[in-house]
C-alpha positions as CSV (number, residue, x, y, z in Angstrom):
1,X,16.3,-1.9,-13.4
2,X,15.2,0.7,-10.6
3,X,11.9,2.0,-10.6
4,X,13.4,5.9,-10.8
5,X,15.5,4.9,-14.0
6,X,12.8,3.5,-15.1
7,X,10.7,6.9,-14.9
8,X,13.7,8.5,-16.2
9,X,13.7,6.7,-18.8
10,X,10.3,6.8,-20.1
11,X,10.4,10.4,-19.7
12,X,13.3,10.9,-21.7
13,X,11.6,8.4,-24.8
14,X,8.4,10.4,-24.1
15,X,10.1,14.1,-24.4
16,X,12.0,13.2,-27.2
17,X,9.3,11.8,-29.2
18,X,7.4,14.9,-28.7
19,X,9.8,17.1,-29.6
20,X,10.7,15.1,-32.6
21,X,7.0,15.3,-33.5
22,X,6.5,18.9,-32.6
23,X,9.6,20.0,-34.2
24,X,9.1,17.9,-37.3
25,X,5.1,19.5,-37.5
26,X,6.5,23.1,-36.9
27,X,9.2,23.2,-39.8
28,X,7.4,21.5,-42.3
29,X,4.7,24.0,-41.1
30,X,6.5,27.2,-41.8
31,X,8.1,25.2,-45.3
32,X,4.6,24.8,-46.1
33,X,3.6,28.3,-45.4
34,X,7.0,29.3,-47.2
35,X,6.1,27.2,-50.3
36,X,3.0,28.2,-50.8
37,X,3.6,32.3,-50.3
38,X,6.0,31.5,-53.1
39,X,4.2,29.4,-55.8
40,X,1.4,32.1,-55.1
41,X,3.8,35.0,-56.3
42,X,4.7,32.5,-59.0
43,X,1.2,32.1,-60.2
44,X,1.0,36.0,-60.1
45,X,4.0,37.0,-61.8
46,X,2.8,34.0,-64.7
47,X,-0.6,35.9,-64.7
48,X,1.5,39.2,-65.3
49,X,3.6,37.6,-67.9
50,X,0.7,36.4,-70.0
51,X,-0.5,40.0,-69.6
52,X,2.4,41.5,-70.7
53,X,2.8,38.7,-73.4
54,X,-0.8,39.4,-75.2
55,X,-0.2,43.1,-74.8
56,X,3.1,43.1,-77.1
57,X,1.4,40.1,-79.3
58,X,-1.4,43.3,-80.0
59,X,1.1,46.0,-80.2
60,X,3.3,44.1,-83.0
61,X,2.4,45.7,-86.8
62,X,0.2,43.5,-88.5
63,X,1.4,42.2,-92.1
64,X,-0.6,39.0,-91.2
65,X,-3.5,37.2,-89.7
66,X,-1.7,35.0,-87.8
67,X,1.3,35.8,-84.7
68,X,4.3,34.9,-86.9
69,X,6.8,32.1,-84.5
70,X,9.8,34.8,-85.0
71,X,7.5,37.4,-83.5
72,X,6.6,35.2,-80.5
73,X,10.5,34.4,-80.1
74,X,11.0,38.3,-79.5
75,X,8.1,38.9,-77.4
76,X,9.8,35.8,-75.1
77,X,13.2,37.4,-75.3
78,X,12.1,40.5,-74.3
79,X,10.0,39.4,-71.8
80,X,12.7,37.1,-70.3
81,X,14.2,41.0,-69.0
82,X,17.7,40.5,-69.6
83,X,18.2,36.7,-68.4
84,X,16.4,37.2,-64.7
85,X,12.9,35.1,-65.9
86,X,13.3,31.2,-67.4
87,X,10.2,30.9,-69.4
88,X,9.5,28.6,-72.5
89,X,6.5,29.1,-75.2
90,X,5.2,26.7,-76.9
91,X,2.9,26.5,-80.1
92,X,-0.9,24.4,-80.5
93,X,1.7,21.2,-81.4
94,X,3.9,21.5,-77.7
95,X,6.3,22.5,-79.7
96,X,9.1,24.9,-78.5
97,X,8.9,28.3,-79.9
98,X,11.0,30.0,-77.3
99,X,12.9,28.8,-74.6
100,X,15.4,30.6,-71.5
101,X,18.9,29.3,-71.5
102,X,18.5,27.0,-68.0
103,X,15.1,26.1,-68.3
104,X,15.1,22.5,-67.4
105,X,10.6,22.0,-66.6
106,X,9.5,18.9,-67.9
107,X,6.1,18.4,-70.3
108,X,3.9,17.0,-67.4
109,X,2.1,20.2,-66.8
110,X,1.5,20.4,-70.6
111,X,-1.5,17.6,-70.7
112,X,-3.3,19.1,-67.5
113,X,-3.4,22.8,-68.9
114,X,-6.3,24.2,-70.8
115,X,-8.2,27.7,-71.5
116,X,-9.8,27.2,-67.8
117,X,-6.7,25.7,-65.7
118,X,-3.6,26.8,-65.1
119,X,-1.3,24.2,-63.4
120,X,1.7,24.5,-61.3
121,X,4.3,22.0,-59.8
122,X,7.5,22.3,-57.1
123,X,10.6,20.4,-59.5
124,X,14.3,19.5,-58.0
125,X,16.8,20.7,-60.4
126,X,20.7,19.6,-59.8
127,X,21.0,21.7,-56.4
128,X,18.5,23.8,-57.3
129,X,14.3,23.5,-56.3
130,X,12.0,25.5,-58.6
131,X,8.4,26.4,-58.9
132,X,7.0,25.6,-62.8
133,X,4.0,27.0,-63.7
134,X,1.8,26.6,-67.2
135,X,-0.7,28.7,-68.7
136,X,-2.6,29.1,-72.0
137,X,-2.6,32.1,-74.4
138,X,-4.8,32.3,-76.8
139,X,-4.0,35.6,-78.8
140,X,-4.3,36.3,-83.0
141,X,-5.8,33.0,-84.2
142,X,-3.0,31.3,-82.0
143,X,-3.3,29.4,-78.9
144,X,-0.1,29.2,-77.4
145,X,1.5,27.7,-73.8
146,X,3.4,30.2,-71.3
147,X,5.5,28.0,-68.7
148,X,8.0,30.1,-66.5
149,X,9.9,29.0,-63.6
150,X,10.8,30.2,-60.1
151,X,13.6,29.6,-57.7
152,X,12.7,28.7,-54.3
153,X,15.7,26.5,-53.1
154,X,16.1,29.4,-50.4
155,X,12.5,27.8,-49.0
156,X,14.3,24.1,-48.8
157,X,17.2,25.9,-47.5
158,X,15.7,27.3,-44.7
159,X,13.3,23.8,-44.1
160,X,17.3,21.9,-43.6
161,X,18.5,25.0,-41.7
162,X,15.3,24.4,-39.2
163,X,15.3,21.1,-38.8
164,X,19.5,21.4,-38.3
165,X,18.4,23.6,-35.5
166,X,15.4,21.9,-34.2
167,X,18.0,18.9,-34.2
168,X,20.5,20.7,-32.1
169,X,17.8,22.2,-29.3
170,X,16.4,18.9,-29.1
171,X,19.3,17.5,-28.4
172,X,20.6,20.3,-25.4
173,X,16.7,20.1,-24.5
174,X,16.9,16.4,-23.7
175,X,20.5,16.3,-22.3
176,X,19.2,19.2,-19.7
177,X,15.8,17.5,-19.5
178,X,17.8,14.6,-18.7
179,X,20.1,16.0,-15.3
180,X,16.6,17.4,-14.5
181,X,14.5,14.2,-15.1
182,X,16.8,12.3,-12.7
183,X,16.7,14.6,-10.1
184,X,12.9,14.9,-10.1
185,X,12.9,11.3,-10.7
186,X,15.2,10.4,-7.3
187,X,12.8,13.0,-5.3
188,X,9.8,11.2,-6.5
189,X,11.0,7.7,-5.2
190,X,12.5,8.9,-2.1
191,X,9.7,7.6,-0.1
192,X,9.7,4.1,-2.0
193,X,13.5,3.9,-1.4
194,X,12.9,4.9,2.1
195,X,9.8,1.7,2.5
196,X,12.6,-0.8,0.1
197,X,15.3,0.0,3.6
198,X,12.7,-0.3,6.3
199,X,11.2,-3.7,4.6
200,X,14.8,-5.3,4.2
201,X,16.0,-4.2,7.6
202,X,12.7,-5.6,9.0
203,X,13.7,-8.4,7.0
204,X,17.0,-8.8,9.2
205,X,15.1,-8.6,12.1
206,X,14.9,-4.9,13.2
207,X,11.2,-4.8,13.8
208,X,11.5,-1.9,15.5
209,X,12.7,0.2,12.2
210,X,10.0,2.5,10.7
211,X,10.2,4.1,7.3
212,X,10.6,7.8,7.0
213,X,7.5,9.9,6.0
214,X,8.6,12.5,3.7
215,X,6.1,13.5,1.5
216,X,2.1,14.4,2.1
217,X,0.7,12.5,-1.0
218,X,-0.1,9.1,-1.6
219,X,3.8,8.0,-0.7
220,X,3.6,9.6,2.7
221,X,0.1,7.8,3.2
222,X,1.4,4.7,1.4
223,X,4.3,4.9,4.5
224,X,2.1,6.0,6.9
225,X,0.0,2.7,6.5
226,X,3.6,0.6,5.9
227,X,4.4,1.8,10.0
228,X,1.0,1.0,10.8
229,X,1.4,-2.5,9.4
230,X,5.3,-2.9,10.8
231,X,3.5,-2.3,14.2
232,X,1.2,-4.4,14.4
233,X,3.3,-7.2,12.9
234,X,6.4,-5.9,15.7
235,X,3.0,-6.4,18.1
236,X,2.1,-9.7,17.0
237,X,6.0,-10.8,16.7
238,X,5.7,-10.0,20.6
239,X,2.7,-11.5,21.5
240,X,3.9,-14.7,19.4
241,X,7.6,-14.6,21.2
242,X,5.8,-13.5,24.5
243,X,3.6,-17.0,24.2
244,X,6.5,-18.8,22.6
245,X,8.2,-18.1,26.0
246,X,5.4,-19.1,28.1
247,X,4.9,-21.9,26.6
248,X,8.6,-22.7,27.2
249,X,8.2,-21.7,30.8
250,X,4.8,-24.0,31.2
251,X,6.5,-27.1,29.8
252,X,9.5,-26.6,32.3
253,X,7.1,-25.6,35.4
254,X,4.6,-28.4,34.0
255,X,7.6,-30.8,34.4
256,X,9.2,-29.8,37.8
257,X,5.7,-30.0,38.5
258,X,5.1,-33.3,37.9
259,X,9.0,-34.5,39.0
260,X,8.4,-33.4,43.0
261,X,5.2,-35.5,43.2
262,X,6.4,-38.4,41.2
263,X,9.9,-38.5,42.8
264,X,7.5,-38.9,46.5
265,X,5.3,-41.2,45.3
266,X,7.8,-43.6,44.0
267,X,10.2,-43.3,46.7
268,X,7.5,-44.2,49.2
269,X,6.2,-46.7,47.2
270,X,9.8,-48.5,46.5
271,X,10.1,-48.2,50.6
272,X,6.5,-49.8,51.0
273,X,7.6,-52.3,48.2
274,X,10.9,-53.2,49.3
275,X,10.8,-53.2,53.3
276,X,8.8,-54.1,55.9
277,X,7.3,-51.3,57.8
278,X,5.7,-50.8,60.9
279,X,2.3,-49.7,61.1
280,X,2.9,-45.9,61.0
281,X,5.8,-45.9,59.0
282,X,3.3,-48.0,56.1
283,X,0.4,-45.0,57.1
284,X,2.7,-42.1,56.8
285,X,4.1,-43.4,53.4
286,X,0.6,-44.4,52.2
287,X,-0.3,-40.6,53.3
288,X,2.3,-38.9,51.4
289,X,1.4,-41.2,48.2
290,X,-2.2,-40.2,48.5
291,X,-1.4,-36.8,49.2
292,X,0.7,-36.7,45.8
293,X,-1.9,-38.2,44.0
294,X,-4.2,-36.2,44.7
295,X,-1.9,-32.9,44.0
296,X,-1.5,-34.7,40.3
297,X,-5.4,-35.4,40.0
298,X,-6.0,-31.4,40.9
299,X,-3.4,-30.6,38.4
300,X,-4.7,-33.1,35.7
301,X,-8.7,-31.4,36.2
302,X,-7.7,-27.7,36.2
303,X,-5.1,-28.1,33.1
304,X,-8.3,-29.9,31.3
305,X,-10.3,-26.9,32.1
306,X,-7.6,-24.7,31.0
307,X,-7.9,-26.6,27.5
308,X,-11.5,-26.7,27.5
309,X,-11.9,-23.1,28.0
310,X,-9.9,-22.1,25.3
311,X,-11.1,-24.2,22.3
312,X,-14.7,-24.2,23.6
313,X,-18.0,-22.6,23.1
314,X,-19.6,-21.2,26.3
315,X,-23.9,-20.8,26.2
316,X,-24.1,-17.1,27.5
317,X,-27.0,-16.5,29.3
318,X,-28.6,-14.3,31.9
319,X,-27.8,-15.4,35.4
320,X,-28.9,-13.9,38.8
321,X,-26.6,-12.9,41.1
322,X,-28.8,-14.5,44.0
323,X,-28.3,-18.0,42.6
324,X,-24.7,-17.6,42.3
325,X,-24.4,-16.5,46.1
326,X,-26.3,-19.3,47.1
327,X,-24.6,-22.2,45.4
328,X,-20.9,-20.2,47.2
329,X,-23.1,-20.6,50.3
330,X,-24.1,-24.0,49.8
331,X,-20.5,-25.3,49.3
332,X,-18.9,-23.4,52.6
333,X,-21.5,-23.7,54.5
334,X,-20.1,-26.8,56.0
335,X,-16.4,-25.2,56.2
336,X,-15.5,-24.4,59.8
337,X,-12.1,-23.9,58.8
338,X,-12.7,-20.0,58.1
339,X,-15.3,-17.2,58.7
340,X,-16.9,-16.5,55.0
341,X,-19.3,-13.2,54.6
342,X,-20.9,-13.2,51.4
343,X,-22.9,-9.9,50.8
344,X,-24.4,-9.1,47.6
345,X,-26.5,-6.4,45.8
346,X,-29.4,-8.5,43.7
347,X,-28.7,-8.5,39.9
348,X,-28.9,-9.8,36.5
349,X,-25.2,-10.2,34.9
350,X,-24.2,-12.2,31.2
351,X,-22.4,-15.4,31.6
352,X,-21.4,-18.9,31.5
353,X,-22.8,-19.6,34.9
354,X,-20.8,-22.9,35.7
355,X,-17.4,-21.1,34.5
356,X,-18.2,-18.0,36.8
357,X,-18.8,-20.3,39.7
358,X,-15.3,-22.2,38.8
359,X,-13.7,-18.2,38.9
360,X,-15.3,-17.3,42.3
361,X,-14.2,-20.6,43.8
362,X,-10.9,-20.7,42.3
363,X,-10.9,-16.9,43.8
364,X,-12.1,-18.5,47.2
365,X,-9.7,-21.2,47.0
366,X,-6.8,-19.2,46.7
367,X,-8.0,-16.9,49.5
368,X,-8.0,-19.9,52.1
369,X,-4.4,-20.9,51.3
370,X,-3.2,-17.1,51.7
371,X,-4.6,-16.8,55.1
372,X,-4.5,-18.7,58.6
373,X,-7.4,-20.8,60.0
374,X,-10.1,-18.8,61.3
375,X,-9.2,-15.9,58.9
376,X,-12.3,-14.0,57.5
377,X,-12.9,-14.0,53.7
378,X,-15.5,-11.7,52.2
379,X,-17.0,-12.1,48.9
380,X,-19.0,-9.7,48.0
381,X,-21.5,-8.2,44.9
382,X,-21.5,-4.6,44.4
383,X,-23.3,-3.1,41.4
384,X,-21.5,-0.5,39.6
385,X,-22.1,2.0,36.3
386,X,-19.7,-0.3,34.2
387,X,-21.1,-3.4,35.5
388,X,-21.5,-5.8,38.1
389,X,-18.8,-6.4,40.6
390,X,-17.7,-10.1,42.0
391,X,-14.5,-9.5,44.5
392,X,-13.1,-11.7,47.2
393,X,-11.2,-10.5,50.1
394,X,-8.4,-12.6,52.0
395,X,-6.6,-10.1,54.9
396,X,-3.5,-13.1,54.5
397,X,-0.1,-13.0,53.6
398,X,-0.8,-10.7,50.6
399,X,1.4,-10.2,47.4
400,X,4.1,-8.2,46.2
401,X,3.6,-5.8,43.4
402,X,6.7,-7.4,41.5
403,X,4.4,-10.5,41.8
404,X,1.2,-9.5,40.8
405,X,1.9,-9.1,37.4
406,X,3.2,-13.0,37.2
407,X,0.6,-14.5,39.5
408,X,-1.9,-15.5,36.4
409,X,0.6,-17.5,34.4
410,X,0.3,-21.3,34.2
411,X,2.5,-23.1,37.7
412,X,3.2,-19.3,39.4
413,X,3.3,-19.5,43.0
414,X,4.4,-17.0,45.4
415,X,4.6,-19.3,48.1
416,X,5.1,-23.0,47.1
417,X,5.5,-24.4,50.2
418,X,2.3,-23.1,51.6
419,X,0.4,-24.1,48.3
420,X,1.8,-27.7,47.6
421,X,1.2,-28.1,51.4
422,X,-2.4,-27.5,50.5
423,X,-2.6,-29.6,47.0
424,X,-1.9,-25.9,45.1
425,X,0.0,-26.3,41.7
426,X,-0.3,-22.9,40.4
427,X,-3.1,-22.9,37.7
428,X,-5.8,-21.6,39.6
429,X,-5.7,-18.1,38.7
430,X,-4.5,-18.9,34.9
431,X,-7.8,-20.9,34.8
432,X,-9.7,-17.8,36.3
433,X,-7.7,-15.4,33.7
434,X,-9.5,-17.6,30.6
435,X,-12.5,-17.5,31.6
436,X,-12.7,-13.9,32.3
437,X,-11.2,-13.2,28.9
438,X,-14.0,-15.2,27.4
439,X,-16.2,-13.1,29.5
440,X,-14.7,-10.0,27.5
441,X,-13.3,-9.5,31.4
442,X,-10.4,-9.2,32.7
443,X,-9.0,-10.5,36.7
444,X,-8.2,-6.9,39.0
445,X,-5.7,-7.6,42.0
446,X,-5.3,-5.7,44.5
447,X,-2.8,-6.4,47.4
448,X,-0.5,-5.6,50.5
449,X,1.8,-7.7,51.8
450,X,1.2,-8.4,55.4
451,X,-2.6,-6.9,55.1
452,X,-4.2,-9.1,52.3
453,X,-4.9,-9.6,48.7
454,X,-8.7,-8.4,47.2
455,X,-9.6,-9.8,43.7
456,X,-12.3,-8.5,41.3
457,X,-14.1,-8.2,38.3
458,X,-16.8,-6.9,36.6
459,X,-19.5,-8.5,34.2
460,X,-22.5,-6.8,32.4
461,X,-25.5,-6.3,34.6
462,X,-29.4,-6.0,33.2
463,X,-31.2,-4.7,36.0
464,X,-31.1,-4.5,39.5
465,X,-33.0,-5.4,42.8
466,X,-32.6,-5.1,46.8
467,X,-29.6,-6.8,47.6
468,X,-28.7,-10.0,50.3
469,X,-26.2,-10.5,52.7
470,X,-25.1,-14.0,54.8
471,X,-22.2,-14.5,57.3
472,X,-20.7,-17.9,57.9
């Protein structure tokens, strides 16, 4: 069952059981009031009765001691005023002395009455409800009972009237209640209607639907946090389709990849294998094997590092700037190939230092296979307000900006000829990417085809000191 007939229908038990209470509680209220107005005039107009009885019982000539029973039988006749009053008298015995024509009370009030209580009762008579009320008399040396009794079936009537009516406007009440109800009830649960849509269309895989806000109360903040929650799931859905794809793409690069160099090496080694080569033929096709080799053993080492960089655990620690500089110096020191100028402002930065040095020569690397030989590659410190500043400088072939963007991915070269001509397969700058990201980093490119490519980033620096600077 839906939650809003739900609500309408728990409103609907709820109103009619408190109407049915109220109204049941406010007639028998009013009957009550009703009843007891009348058994109080009945009570009075007994009390006026037994007046008027004793005063004619005094008045009567007296040839005896005693009230004579045919006396008491004319008293009750006349005081019965012409057939509008049922009364009954009886003597000391109970026994009836006098008695209205209709008078049906019964003897219970009898035993309960006495000189200091006078008793009263409500009786149901054929169609008719009466109030019977008993006193005592005690008047010429005889003690004598006065019942009379009063018609209040007008008081039921009226009770069966209002709960006829009460019956009828509860009825309208709840049938009105009821159109109304619903229509409060489908307002109230527009908003969870609204979420039910946006959840099953999400479901069928529109995770770009958001639920309508529509109300300011806890519904509109219960969809207000639902959106939040369908965008970062449509955000994680991304990320995981975005990585599902790369790794798709890696596994296909990975194997082209590995097909060129293993489709030379075994050529060349089924032509070393199989025929008899001169000298330099056997050289050249030893070369190319080596040279393959090789390309596959780079690949091999930086896809470990890859791995090991993202499941491991890197010791930050503080690491100067100045050591750094001098292990890039002592490694191209020896390289005549190109013109290196390192320059550096002394500082104090928070890193892995081995995985920095990998970044800066990966960033080095990939500088000397964008440019010619004797090209100049700067590599420079600079401290800045956000942090400290590694960047290298290549004034090569530079990059496109369509390319820039796709650079960092695992196998991406711009130019694969000039990179698997110089042992490149691609993973350099994904490597450098990880590492940074450990770093809390990230890898800034900056480039111009034809005029070079400068790449930076920035760690957290401690302090600061006079800075260095080395040409090679």
């Amino acid at each position: 069952m839906r939650f809003s007939l739900k609500l309408l229908l728990w409103t609907v038990i709820v109103l009619a059981l408190a109407l049915g209470i109220s109204g049941f509680y406010f007639v028998n209220y009013v009957f009550e009031t009703s009843i007891n107005r009348e058994t109080g005039q009945a009570m009075e107009e007994s009390q006026i009765l037994r007046f008027a009885f004793e005063t004619a019982a005094l008045n009567v000539p007296a040839k005896y001691d005693v009230l004579a029973d045919h006396t008491i039988e004319e008293i009750g006749h006349s005081l019965e005023n012409g057939g509008s009053r049922r009364l009954r008298i009886l003597d000391e015995q109970k026994q009836v002395l006098y008695k209205s024509t209709g008078f049906e009370g019964d003897d219970l009030l009898l035993s309960q009455t006495d000189e200091t209580v006078n008793t009263w009762q409500v009786i149901h008579g054929g169609e008719h409800y009466y109030v019977q009320t008993c006193m005592r008399v005690d008047v010429l040396n005889r003690v004598l009972y006065l019942e009379t009794m009063r018609d209040v079936t007008e008081v039921f009537r009226e009770r069966a009237l209002g709960f006829l009516v009460y019956r009828r406007a509860t009825g309208i009440m709840l049938v009105f209640g009821t159109f109304i109800m619903h229509g409060i009830a489908s307002w109230l649960t527009r908003p969870i209607r609204l979420l039910t849509r946006a959840t099953r269309r999400m479901a069928e895989g529109e995770y770009d639907y958001r639920a309508k806000k529509v109300s300011e109360d806890e519904l509109g903040q219960l969809t207000l946090d639902f959106n939040r929650m369908a965008n970062a799931l449509e955000e994680n859905i991304g990320k995981l389709e975005q990585e599902i794809q790369d790794r798709e793409d890696f596994v296909a690069a990975f194997a082209h990849e590995l097909k060129t160099p293993l489709t030379a090496i075994i050529g060349y080694a089924d032509m070393l294998r199989s025929h008899r080569l001169d000298e330099e033929k056997s050289f050249l096709s030893a070369n190319y094997i080596y040279t393959e080799g090789k390309r596959l053993e780079a690949m091999s080492f930086r896809l470990l590092e890859i791995m090991v960089t993202r499941h491991g655990e890197p010791e930050f620690q503080m690491v100067s700037a100045d050591k750094l500089f001098q292990y890039l110096y002592s490694m191209y020191a020896t390289n005549r190939t190109m013109k290196f100028r390192l320059r550096h402002d002394k500082g104090m930065v928070w890193a892995e230092p081995n995985l920095i040095k990998s970044v800066l020569m990966n960033l080095i690397d990939n500088a000397c296979k964008a440019s010619d030989g004797g090209s100049v590659i700067e590599v420079r410190g600079i401290r800045l307000k956000t942090g400290y500043q590694f960047s290298v400088k290549d004034f090569g072939v530079g990059i496109l900006k369509e390319e820039q963007e796709k650079i960092t991915k695992a196998f991406y070269m711009v130019d694969k000829s000039r990179s698997r001509s110089r042992n490149g397969a691609g993973l350099g700058l994904a490597l450098c990417t990880e590492i940074l990201t450990l770093h809390g980093s990230r890898l800034e490119i900056d480039s111009e085809p034809g005029k070079g490519t400068c790449m930076s980033f920035v760690l957290p620096e401690f302090f600061e000191r006079e800075g260095g600077e080395r040409e090679l």
